[in-house]
C-alpha positions as CSV (number, residue, x, y, z in Angstrom):
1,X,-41.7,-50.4,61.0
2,X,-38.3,-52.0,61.0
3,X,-35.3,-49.8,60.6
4,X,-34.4,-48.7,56.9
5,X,-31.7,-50.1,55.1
6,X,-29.2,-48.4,53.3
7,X,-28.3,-48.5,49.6
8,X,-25.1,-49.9,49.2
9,X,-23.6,-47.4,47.0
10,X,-24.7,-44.9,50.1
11,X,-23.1,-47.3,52.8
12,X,-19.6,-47.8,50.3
13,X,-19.8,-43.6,50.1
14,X,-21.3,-42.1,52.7
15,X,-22.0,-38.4,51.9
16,X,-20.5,-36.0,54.3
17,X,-20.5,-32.1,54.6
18,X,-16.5,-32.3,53.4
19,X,-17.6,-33.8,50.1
20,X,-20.7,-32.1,49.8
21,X,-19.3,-28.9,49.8
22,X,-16.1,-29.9,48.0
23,X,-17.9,-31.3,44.5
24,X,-19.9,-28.2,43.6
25,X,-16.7,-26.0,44.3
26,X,-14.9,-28.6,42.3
27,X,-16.6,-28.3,39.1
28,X,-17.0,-24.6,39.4
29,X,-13.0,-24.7,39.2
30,X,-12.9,-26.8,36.4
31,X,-15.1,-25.7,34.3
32,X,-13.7,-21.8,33.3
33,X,-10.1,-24.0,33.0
34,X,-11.8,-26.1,30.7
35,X,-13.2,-22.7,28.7
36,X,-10.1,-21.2,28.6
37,X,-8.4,-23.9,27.5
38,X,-10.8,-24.2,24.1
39,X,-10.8,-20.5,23.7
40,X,-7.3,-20.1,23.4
41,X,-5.9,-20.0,19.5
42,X,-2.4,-20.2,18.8
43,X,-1.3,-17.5,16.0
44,X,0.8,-18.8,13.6
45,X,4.7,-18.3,13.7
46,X,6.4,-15.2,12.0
47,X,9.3,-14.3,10.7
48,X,11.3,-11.5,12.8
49,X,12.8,-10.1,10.1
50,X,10.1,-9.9,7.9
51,X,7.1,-8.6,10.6
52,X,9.9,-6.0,11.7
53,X,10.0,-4.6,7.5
54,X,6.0,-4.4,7.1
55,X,6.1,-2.1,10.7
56,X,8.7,-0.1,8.7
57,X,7.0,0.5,5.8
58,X,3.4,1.2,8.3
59,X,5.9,3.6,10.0
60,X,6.9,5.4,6.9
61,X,3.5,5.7,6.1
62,X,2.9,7.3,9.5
63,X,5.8,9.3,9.6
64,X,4.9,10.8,5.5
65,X,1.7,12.0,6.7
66,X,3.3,13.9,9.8
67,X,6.0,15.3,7.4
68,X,3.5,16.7,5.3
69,X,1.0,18.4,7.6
70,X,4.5,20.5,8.1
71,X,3.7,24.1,7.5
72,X,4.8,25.6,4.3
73,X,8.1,27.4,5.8
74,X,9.3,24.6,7.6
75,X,12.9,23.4,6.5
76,X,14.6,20.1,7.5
77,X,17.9,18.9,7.2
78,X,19.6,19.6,3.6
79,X,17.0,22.3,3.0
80,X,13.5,19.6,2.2
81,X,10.4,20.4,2.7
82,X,8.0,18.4,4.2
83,X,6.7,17.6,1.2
84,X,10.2,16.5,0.4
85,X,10.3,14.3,3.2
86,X,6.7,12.9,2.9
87,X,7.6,11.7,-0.7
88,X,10.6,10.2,0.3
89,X,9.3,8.4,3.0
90,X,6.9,6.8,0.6
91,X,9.6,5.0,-1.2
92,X,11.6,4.1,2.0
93,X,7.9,2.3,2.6
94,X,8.7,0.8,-0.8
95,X,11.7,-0.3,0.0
96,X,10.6,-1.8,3.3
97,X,7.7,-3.9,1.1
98,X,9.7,-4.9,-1.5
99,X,12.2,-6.6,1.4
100,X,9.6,-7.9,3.6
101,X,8.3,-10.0,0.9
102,X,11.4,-11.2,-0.2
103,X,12.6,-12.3,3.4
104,X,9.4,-14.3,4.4
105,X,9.8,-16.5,1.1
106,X,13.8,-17.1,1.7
107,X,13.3,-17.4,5.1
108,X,10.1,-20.0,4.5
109,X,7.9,-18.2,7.0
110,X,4.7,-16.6,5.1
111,X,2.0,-16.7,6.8
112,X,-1.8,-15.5,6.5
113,X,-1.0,-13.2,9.5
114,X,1.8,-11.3,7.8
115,X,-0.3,-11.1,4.5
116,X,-3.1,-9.1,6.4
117,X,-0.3,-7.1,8.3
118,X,1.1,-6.5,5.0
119,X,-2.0,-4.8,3.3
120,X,-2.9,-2.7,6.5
121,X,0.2,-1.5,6.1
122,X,0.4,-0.7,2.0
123,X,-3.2,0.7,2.6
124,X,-1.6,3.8,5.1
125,X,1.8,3.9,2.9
126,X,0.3,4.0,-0.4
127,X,-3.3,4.7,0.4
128,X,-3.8,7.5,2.7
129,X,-0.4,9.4,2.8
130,X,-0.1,10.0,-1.0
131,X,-3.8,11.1,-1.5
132,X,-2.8,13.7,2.4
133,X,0.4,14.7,0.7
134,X,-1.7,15.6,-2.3
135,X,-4.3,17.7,-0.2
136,X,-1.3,19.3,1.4
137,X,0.3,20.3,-2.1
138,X,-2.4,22.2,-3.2
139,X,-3.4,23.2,-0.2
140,X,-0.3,25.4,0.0
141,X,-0.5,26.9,-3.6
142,X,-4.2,27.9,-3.6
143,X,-4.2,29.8,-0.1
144,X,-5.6,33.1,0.0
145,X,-3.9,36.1,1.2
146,X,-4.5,35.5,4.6
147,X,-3.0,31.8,3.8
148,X,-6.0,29.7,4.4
149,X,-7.6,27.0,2.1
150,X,-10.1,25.0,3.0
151,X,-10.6,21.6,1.0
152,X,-13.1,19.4,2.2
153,X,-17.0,18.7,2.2
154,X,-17.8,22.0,4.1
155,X,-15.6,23.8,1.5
156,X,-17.3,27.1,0.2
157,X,-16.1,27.0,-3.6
158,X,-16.2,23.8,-5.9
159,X,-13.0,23.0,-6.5
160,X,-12.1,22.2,-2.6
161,X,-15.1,19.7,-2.8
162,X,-13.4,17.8,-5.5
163,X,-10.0,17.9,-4.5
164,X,-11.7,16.2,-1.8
165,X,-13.6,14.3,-3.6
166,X,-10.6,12.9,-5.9
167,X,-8.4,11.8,-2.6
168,X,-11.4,10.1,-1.4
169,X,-11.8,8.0,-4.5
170,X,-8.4,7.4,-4.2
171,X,-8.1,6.2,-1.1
172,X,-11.3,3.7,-1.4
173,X,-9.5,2.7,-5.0
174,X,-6.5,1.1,-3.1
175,X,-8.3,-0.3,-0.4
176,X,-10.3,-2.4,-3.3
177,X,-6.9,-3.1,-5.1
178,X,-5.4,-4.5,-1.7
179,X,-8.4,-6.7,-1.4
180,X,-8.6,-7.9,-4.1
181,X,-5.1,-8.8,-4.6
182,X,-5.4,-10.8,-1.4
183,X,-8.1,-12.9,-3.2
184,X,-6.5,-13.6,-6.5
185,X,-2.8,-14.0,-4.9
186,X,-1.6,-16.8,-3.0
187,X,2.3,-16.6,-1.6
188,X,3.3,-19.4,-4.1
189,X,1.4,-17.6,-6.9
190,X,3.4,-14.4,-6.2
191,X,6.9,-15.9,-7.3
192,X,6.0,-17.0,-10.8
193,X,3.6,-13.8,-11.8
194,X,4.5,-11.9,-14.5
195,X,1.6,-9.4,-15.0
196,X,-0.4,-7.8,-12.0
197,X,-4.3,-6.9,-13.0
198,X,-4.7,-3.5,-12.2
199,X,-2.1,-0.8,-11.4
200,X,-0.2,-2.1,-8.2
201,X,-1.0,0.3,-5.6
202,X,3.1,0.9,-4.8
203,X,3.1,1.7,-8.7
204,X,0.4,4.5,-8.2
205,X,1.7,5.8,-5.0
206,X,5.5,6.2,-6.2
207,X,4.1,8.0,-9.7
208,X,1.7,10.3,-7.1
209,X,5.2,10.7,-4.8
210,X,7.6,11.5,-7.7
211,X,6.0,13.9,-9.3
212,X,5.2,15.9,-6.0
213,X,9.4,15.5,-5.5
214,X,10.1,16.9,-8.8
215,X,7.1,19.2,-8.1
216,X,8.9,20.3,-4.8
217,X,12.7,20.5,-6.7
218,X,12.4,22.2,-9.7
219,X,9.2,24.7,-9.1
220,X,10.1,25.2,-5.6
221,X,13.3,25.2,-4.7
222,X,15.8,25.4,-7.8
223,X,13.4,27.6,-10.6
224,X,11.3,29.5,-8.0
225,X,12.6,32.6,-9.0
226,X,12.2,32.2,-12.7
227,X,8.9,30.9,-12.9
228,X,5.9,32.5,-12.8
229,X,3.1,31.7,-10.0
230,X,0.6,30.7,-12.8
231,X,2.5,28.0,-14.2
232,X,3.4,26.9,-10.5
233,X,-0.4,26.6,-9.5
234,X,-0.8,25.1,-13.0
235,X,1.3,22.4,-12.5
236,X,-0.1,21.8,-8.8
237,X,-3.6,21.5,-10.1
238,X,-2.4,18.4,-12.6
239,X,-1.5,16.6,-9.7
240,X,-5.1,16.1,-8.6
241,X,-6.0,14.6,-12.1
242,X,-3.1,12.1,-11.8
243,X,-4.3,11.0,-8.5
244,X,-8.1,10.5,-9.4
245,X,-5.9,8.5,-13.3
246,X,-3.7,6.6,-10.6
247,X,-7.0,5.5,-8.4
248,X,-8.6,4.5,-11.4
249,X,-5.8,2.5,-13.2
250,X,-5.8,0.5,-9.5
251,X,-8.7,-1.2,-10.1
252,X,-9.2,-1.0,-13.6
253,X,-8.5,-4.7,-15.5
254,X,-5.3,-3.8,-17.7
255,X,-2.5,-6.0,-17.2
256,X,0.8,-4.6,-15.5
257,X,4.2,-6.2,-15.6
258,X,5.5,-7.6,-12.5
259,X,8.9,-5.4,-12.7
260,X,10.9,-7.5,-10.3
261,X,10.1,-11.2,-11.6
262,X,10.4,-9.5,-15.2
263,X,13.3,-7.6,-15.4
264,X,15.4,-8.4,-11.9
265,X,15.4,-12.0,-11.0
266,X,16.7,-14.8,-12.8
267,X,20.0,-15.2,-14.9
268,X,20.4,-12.4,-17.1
269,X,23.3,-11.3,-20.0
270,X,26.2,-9.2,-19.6
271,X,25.1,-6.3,-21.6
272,X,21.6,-6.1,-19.8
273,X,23.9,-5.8,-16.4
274,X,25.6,-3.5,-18.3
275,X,22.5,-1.5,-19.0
276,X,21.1,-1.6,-15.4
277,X,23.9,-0.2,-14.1
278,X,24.3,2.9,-16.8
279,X,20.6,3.4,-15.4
280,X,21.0,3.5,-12.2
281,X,24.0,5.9,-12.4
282,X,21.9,8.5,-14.5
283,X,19.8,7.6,-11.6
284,X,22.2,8.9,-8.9
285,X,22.8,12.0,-11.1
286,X,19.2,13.1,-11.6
287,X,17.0,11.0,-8.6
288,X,14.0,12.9,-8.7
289,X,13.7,13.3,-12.6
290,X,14.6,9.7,-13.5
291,X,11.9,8.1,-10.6
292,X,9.0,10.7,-11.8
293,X,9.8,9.5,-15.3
294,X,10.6,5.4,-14.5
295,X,6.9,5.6,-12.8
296,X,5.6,8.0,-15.0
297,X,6.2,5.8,-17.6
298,X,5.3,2.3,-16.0
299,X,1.7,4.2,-15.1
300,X,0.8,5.1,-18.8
301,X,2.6,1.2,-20.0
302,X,-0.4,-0.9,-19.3
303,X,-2.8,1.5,-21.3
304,X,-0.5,2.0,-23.9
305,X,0.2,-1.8,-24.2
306,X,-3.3,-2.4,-23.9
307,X,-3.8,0.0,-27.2
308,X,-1.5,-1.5,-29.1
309,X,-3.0,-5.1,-28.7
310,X,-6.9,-3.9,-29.6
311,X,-4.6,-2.2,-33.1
312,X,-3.0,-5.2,-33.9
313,X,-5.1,-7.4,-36.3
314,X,-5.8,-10.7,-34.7
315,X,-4.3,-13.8,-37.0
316,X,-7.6,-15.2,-37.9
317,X,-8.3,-11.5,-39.7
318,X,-5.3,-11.4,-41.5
319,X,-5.9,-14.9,-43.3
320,X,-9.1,-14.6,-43.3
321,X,-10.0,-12.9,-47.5
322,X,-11.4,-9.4,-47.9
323,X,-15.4,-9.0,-48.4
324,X,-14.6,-7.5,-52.3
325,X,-11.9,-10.1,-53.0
């Protein structure tokens, strides 16, 4: 047999052990790069300011609950309890949602990131800590004489199961709310609403918050002397109920008014100025009495609104003629 010629693609690149050894290693290299690369998934930009409120309001949140696992004797500065600081924190967690909102739409920077960062945040401010703060209250007023109460599922007597029970509800009550808001909102939605469906869970958690301030002022620390334990553990027990009304007002269907777009922004007169700022002094007088009854009263407006819309006669009814006519 004569000699055997070689293919010339073989002759133009001979193989050798250099590139033999150098192609395999080659694509090994290349290919995690190549991986990486397509794994990788930029986040959307946020806004400083903005991210930096919605951790202050989580941390408010946070900080309420350690405020009120506080033992009963404990006093902080200017004599509160921690009750007294846990509701207060809960409206500093306001305050901190209210800005964060309002800074990512000047600012131009809302994004789907700080939405979701916003509701895991309202769900420990205005979720969990008001419906702990609540187990704490009457915790500390129904102890026995050795100062124990136990509320929970392994509780022995009834009513610890359902004081339980009612913070549980309330808790899964504003995780619902949260979510659904997040469906039915959209960031350019939120400027022009008017009406919320459903109590807003801040709304339920500052009614919950200034009750248990008032609570904490006037049967605790200024009338303790002149009032008896029986109306003390009386008004401690009607807590619980406005919880488990709160919870269910959250998810319920009546329509709320948006406060801020309603009453705050836009142009408005000289004598409603006028007005806002008389309320806001009586407000600096008496805090704690003027926010229990300001969200006392914007709890019970959506029932009561809805009320007196089923007793109005619809316009068709009044023209229409009576049977016996």
């Amino acid at each position: 047999m004569g000699p055997q010629v070689q293919p010339a693609s073989d002759r133009m690149n001979p193989p050798t052990e250099a590139t033999a050894d150098m192609e395999p290693t080659k694509a090994h290299r290349l290919r995690p790069r190549s991986r990486r690369r397509h794994r990788r998934r930029h986040l959307p930009s946020m806004s400083v300011m903005a991210t930096l409120c919605t951790l202050g309001n989580l941390v408010a949140g946070f900080a309420a609950i350690h405020y009120a696992s506080m033992p009963p004797d404990f006093a902080g500065p200017w004599g509160w309890s921690g009750l007294t600081f846990a509701g207060a924190l809960i409206f500093l967690g306001m305050l901190f949602d209210a800005v964060d909102g309002s800074i990512a739409r000047l600012t131009r920077s809302t994004s789907e990131v700080g939405g979701q960062l916003d509701s895991l945040a309202d769900m420990v401010t205005f979720g969990v800590a008001p419906a702990y703060i609540m187990l704490r209250l009457v915790g500390q007023h129904l102890a026995d004489d050795a100062g124990v109460t136990i509320i929970g599922p392994e509780a022995d007597d009834v009513l610890g199961k359902v004081l339980w029970a009612v913070a549980v509800v309330y808790v899964c009550c504003t995780g619902l709310r949260l979510a659904r808001f997040n469906i039915e909102a959209t960031s350019s939605r939120i400027e022009r609403r008017v009406s919320f469906r459903g109590l807003p869970s801040p709304g339920a958690a500052g009614t919950i918050a200034s009750l248990i301030l008032l609570h904490q002022h006037l049967l605790v620390a200024k009338y303790i002397d002149g009032v008896s334990s029986g109306f003390v553990r009386g008004a401690t027990l009607g807590i619980p109920l406005i919880v488990l009304l709160c919870a269910v007002g959250m998810v319920s269907s009546i329509s709320y008014v948006h406060f801020t777009n309603r009453y705050i922004r836009g142009p408005r007169s000289f004598a409603y100025v006028v007005r806002l700022v008389v309320a806001m002094a009586l407000a600096v007088s008496w805090p704690r009495e003027t926010l229990a009854l300001l969200f006392t009263a914007y709890a019970l407006s959506g029932p009561a609104q809805l009320l007196i819309s089923r007793s109005r006669p619809a316009a068709g009814d009044a023209d229409a003629p009576h049977p016996n006519e």
